[in-house]
N, C-alpha and C positions, 0 to 999 in steps of 0.2 A: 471405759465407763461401765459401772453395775448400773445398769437403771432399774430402781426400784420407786415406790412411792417415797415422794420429799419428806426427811423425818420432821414431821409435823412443827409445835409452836407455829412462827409467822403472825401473819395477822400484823404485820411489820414490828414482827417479832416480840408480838404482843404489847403491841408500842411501846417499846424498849423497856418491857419488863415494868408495865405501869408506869411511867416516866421516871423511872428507877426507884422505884419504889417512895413515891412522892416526899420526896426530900422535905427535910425539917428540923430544927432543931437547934439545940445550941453548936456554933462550930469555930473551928480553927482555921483561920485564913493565912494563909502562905505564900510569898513571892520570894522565891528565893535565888539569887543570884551567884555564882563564887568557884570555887574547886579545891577539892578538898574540904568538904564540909561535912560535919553528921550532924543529923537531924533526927533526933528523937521524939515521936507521938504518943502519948497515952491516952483514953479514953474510958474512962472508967465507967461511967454510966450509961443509959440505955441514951436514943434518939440524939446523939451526935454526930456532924459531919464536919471534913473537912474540903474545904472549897478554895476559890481565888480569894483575891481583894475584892471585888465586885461584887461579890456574893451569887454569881451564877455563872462564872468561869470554870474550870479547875485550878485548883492551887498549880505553882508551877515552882518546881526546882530547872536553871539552867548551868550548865558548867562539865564538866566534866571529875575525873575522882571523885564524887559525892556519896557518901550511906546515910540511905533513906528506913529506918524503921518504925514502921508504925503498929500498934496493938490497940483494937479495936475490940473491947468487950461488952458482955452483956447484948441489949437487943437494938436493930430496927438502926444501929449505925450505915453512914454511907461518906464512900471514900472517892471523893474526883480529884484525882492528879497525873498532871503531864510534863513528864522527862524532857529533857532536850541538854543532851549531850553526847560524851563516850566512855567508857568502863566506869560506868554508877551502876551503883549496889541499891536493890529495892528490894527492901525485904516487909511483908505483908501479914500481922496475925487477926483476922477478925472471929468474933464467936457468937453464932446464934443469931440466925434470920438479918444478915448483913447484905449489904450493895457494893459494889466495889468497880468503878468505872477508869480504865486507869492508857494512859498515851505515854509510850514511851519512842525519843525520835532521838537514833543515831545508832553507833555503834560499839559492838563488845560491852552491851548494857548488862547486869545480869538480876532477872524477877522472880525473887521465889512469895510465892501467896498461897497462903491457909486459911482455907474459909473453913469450921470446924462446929461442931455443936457438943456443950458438956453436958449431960442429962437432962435433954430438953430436946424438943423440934422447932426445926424453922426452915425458911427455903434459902439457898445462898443462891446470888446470883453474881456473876463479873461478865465485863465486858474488856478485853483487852485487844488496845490496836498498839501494834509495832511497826517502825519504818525500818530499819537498818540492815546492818552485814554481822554477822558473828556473834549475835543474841544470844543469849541461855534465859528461857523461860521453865520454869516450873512451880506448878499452879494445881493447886488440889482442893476438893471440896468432900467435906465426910462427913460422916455420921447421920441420923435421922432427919428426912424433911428433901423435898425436892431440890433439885444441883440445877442453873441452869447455865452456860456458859459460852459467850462469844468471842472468840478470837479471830482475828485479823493481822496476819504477819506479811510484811512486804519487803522485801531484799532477798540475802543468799547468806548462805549458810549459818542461818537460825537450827538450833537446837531445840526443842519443845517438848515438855514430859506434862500431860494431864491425866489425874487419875480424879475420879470420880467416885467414892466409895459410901455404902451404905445403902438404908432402906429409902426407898422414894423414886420418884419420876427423876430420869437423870437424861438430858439434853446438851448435848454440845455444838455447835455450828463454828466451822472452823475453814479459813481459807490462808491460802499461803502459796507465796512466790516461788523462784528458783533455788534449787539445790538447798533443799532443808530435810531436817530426819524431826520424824514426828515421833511419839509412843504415845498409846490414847489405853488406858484403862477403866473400864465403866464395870462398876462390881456391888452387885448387892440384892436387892428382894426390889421389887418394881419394874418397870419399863426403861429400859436403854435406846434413845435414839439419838443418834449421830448423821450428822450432814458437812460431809467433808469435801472441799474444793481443793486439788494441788494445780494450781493454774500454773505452774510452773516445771523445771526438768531440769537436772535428774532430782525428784527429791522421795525419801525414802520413809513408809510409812508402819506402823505396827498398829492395829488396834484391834483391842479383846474386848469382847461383850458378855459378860456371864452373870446371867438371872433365869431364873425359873417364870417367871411375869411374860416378858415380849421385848424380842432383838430384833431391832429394824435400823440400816444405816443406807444412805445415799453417797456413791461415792465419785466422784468425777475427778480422772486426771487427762491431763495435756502432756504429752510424754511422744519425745522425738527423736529420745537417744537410746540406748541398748542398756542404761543402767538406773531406768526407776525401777523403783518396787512398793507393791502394796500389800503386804497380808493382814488377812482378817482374822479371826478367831472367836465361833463363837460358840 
């Protein structure tokens, strides 16, 4: 364990990012059922979500073989949706000052998500909880405007790649079970802070922090075998 001061946010995590960013708008309601499905979203305009049936669930695809893509443009969109299956494809574009709160529950799931800004600023935030075995997440936030990002992975041998790029305050909180490989990328002009939990073993970490601003990460592992690893670089 490095103990250093908890990389800040909190405040129950800023109660969750303003209750994610006070949802609104016009939206796309989803219950999806099947195997073998694609499902395609567009969103072309600013202040759309996409949710359950109920209007304050998350949408939910269940099944297995499913591709899920969704492209979220313009501003102040927000995306609740929860997985439940095995080998479904999620694949995530949103752009400009977006929410992205997303559950995925099984295995050999694979999340790629782009939170991105085009000539403009805004802050992205996601929250991603995972449950399963053999996960591929890869999940990026760039360009101008604050990052701020939760993940939550629980099983074994999850794959995870987060890069974090640009100018702005860039935040990750991140915890995770048994035998997973992480790579953490924080890069740009601003402050980098990370708060990293491997509550689990053996699982094997990388993370880089490079700004000229302030590098500050909390890192805490559970390690009982001869084959974790954590390096930092910053």
């Amino acid at each position: 364990t490095y103990w250093a001061p908890q990389s800040v946010i909190t405040n129950n995590q800023q109660t969750i990012v303003n209750t994610s960013k006070a949802v609104s708008g016009s939206g796309i309601y989803v219950n999806q059922s099947g195997t073998g499905v694609n499902l395609n979203i567009t969103q072309q305009g600013p202040n759309n979500l996409i949710k359950g049936q109920d209007l304050s669930s998350a949408a939910q695809i269940i099944g297995d073989y499913n591709s899920l893509t969704v492209n979220q443009n313009t501003s102040g969109n927000v995306l609740g949706i929860d997985v439940n299956g095995n080998n479904n494809t999620i694949d995530i574009t949103q752009n400009k000052n977006q929410t992205a709160l997303i559950g995925i529950t099984g295995n050999s799931n694979n999340l790629t998500m782009e939170q991105q800004i085009f000539g403009a600023s805004g802050e992205h935030f996601a929250k991603i909880n995972i449950s399963g075995n053999s996960n591929t997440v890869d999940t990026s936030q760039k360009d101008s405007g604050n990052k701020i990002l939760f993940t939550d992975i629980q099983g074994s041998n999850n794959a995870v790649d987060v890069k974090q790029w640009g100018t702005g305050q860039h935040f990750l909180d991140l915890t995770l079970g048994n035998s997973n490989t992480v790579n953490v990328i924080q890069d740009g002009s601003g402050s980098h802070n990370a708060t990293i939990n491997l509550s689990g073993n053996p699982t094997t970490l990388n993370l880089t922090q490079d700004s000229s601003t302030g590098q500050n990460y909390y890192l805490q592992q559970v390690c009982t075998t001869g084959t974790c690893s954590a390096t930092v670089t910053q």
